[in-house]
N, C-alpha and C positions, 0 to 999 in steps of 0.2 A: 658694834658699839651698843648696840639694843639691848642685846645679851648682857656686856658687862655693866651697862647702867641697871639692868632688872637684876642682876645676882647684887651688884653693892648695897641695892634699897634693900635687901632682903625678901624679893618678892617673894611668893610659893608659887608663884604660876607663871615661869619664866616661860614655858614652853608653849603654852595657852599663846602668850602676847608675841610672842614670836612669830606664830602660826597668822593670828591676826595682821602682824608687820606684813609677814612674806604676801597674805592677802590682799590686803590695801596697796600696796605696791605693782601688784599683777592686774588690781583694777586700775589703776591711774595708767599704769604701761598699753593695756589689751584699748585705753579708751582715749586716746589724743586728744580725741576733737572738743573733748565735753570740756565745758570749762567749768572747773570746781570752783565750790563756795570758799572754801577755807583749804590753803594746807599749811601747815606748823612746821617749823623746823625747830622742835623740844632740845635739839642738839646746839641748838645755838640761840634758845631766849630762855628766861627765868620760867621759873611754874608759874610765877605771879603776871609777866608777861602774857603767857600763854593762854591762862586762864582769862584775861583780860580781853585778848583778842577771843577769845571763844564766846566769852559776854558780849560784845559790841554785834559780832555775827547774828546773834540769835534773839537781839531785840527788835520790836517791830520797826516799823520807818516812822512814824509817826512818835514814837519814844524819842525824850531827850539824850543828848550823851552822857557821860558821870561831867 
């Protein structure tokens, strides 16, 4: 699915983000225990969504929400 969403955007560096995909995936799989900050499923929310939860992640604690 990676693949065909990066070739319909027109990406040029399908192969680049793939490589990245296959990456991030072997780190989450190689690492059970750790419990990550964020993960996105881009496959099933908006970029607007996405980008949204990426903002709330990355303000301090002490910042209000929007």
């Amino acid at each position: 699915m990676t693949e065909q969403r990066s070739v319909l955007r027109g990406d040029t560096d399908t192969p680049a983000r793939l490589a990245a995909w296959d990456a991030t995936e072997a780190d989450v799989l190689a690492h059970p225990s750790v419990g990550w900050d964020l993960r996105l499923r881009t496959d099933r929310q908006s970029i607007e969504e996405s980008a949204q939860v990426i903002s709330e992640a990355l303000k301090p604690a002490d910042e209000p929400a929007f």
